[in-house]
C-alpha positions in Angstrom: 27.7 -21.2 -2.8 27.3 -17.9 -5.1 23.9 -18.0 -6.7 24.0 -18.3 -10.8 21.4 -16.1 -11.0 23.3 -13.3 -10.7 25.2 -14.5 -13.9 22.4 -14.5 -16.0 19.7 -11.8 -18.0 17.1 -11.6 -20.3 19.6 -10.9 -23.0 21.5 -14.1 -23.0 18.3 -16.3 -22.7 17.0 -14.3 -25.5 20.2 -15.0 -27.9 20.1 -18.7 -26.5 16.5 -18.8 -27.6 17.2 -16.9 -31.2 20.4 -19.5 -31.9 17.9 -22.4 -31.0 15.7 -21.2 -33.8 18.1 -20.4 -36.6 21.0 -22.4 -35.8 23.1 -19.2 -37.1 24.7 -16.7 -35.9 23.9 -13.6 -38.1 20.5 -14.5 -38.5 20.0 -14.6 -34.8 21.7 -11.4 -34.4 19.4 -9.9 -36.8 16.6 -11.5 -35.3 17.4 -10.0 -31.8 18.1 -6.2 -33.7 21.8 -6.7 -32.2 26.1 -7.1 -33.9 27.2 -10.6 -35.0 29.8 -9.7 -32.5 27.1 -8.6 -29.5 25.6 -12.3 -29.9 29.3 -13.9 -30.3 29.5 -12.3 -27.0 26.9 -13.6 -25.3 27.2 -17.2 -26.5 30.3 -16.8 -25.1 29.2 -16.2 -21.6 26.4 -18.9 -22.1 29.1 -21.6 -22.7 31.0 -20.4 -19.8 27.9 -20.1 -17.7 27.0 -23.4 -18.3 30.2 -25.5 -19.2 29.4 -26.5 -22.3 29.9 -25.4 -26.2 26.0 -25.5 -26.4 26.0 -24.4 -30.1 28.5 -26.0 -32.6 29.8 -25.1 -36.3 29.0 -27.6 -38.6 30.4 -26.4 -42.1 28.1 -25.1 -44.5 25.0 -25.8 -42.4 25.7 -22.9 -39.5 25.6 -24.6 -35.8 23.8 -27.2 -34.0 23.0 -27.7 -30.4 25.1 -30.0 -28.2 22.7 -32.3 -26.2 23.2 -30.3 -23.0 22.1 -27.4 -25.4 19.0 -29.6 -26.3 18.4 -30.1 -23.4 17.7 -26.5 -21.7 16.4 -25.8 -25.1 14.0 -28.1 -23.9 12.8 -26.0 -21.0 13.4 -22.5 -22.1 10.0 -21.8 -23.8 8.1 -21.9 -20.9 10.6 -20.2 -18.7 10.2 -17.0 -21.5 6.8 -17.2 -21.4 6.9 -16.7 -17.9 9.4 -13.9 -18.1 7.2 -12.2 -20.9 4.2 -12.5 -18.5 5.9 -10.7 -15.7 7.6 -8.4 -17.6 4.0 -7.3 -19.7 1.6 -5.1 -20.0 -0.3 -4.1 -16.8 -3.3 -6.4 -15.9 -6.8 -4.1 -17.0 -10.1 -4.7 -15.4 -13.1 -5.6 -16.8 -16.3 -4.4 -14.2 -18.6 -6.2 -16.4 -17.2 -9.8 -16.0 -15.8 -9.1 -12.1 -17.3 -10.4 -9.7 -14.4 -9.3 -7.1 -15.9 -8.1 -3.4 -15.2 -4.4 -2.6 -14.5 -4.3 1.3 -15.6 -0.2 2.3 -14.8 0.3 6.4 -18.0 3.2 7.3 -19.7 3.3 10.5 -23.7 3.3 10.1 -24.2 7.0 9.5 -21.8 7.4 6.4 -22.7 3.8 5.0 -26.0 5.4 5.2 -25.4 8.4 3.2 -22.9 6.8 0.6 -24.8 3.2 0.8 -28.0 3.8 -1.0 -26.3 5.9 -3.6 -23.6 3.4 -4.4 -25.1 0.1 -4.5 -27.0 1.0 -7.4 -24.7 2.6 -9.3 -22.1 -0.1 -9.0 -25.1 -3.0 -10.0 -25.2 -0.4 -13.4 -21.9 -0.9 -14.6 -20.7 -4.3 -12.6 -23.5 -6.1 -12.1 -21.5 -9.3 -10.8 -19.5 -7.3 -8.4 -20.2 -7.2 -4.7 -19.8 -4.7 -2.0 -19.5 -5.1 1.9 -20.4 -2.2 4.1 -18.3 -3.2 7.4 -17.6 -1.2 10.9 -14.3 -0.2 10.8 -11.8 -0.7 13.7 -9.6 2.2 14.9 -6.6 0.2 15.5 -6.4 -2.0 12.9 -7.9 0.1 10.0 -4.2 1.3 9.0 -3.3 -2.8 9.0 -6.1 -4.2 7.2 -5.9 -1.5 4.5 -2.6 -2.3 4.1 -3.3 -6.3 4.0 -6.2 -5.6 1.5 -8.5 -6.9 4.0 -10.8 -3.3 3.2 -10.4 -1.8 0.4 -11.6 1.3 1.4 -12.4 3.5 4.7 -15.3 6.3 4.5 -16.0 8.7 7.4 -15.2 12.1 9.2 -11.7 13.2 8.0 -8.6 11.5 9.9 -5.4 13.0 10.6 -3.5 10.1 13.1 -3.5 7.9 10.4 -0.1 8.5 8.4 0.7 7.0 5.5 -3.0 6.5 3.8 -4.0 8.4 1.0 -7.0 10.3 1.9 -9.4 12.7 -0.1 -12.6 14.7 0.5 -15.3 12.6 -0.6 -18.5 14.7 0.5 -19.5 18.2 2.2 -22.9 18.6 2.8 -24.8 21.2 4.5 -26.9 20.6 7.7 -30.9 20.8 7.8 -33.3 20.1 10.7 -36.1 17.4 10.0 -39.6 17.1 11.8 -42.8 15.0 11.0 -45.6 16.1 8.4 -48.1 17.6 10.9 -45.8 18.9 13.8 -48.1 21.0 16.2 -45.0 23.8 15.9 -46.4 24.2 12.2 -44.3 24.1 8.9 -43.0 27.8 9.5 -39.1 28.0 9.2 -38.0 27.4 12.3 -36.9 30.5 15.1 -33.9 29.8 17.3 -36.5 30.4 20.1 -38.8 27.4 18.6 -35.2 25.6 18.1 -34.6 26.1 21.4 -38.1 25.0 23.2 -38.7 21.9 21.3 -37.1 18.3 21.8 -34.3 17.3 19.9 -33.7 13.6 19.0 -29.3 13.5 18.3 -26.6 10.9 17.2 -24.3 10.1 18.3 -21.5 7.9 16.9 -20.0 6.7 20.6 -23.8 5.7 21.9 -25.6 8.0 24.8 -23.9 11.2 24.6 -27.2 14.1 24.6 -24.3 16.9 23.1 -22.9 17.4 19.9 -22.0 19.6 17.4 -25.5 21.9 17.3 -24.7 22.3 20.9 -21.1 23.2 21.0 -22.4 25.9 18.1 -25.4 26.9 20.7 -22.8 27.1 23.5 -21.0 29.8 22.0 -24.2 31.7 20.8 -25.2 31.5 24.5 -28.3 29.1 24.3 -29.6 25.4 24.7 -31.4 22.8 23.2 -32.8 20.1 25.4 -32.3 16.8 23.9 -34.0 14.1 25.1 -33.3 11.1 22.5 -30.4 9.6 22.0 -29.6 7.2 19.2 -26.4 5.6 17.4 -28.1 4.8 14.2 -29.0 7.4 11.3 -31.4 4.5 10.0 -33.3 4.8 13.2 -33.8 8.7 12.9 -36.6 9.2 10.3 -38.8 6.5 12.1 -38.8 8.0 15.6 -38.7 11.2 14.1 -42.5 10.4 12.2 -43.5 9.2 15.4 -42.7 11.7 17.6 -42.1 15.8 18.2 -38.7 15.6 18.4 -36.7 17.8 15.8 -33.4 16.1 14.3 -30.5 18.4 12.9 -29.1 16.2 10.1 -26.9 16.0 6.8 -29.3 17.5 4.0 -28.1 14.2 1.6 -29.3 11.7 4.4 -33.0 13.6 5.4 -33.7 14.5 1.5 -34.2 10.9 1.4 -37.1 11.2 3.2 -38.8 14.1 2.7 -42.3 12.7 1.7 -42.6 11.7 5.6 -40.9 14.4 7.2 -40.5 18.5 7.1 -37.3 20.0 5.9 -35.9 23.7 7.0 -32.9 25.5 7.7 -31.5 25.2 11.4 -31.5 28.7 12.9 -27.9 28.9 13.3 -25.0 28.1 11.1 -24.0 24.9 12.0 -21.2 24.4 9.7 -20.5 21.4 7.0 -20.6 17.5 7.3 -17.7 16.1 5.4 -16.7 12.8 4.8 -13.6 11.3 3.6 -12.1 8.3 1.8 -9.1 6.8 2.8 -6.6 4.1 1.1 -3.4 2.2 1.3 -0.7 3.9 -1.2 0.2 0.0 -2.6 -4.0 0.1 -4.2 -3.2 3.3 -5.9 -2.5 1.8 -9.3 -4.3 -1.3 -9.1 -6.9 -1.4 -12.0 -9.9 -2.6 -9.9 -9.1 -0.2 -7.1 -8.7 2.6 -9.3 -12.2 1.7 -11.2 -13.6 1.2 -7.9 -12.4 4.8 -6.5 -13.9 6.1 -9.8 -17.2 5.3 -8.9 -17.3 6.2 -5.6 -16.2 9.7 -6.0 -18.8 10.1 -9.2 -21.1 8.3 -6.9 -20.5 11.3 -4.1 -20.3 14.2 -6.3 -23.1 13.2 -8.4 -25.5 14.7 -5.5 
């Protein structure tokens, strides 16, 4: 059985509604800003949509509705409201009265450059709002960000996952960290030194003792011995006060702590840290996504 639906539009439920109110012709058509003809028209395909006159002329007193008439008369203010809803202006958001959760995928060493930064700059401007910080999952990132599951994903630029918007959030340069006191002194640091002295390094996948200052060493034809191994950028600062180990670092992460430890330039050019944020396309013009993007970026780039 055809569906009706396809017989119908807004117009016709307009000029039903417009008749209902004036009970005459020209004054609905002028209503609607449409030809005494245009509306004859489309009463026309009302009655033959619903098999019935639905508006009669009663001499000298324009038309009245038939009961059947009455009847969807009845129900068609609510069914416009509806259609005026959907049809509207986009919803906005309002960060002061949200208290919607912001999902952000970031293993620990991102969450722990962007974290401390973010949390209080969101509790400025939307102080109801929430924020979790959860470990992301390579196979299903793609899936939940398309689910709205996260919101968000934040760490070392992707390129397998197609389809996701993705920007450069940070670059940062690199600096090496040791305790206040270090028997090595506070000197800027030689590659010899660098080279003699215990490294502490982290690293993402858990017990790997090489990473990117040694693929750099490599190829300058030198080596670092590193004799600590650690997954968590939290953890760095307080072995680092506690022992002689050096740590190579992102500056924004170690500047953090810089009234416990000493800061220099590594000897050799390590390159940049760069972190990037990644979304589904369907967020990109959602209100509260797009505020939420907003202050993440000024959050980043404010440093």
């Amino acid at each position: 059985m055809p569906d009706r639906l396809n017989n119908i539009d807004i117009g016709l439920l307009t000029a039903f509604e417009a008749l209902l109110l004036t009970r005459n012709v020209s004054r609905a058509a002028e209503r609607l800003g449409i030809t005494q003809p245009a509306l004859s028209s489309r009463l026309t395909r009302l009655r033959a949509l619903f098999g019935d006159q639905l508006f009669v002329p009663v001499a000298g007193r324009g038309m009245t509705p038939t009961p059947r008439a009455e009847e969807l008369g009845a129900m068609l203010p609510s069914l416009l409201d509806h259609l005026r809803d959907f049809v509207g202006p986009p919803p906005s958001f309002d960060p002061i009265a949200s208290d919607r959760v912001f999902v952000v995928a970031a293993h620990d060493n991102p969450a722990a450059i962007l974290g401390p930064d973010l949390v209080p700059a969101l509790k400025k401007v939307a102080p109801n709002i929430r924020v979790a910080f959860v470990l992301p999952d390579a196979d299903s990132l793609a899936p939940s960000l398309e689910h709205g599951e996260i919101d968000m994903f934040v760490g070392v630029p992707r390129t397998e996952d197609e389809g996701l918007i993705g920007r450069m959030l940070l670059s940062d340069s690199f600096l090496t960290a040791q305790r206040r006191g270090h028997p090595r002194g506070s000197h800027a640091i030689t590659m010899e030194e660098f080279c003699a002295a215990d490294h502490l390094l982290i690293s993402a996948e858990g017990g790997e003792f090489k990473g990117q200052v040694d693929r750099v060493l490599d190829e300058l034809g030198h080596e670092r011995r590193v004799n600590v191994s650690i997954q968590s950028y939290a953890l760095a600062p307080t072995i680092l006060a506690n022992s002689d180990n050096l740590c190579t670092l992102p500056s924004r992460f170690l500047r953090r702590f810089d009234a416990m430890l000493d800061l220099f330039p590594p000897p050799l050019d390590v390159g940049r840290f760069q972190l990037q944020a990644m979304w589904h396309p369907r967020m990109k013009d959602d209100p509260a996504h797009r505020w939420f993007r907003k202050q993440v970026f000024a959050t980043a780039q404010a440093q």
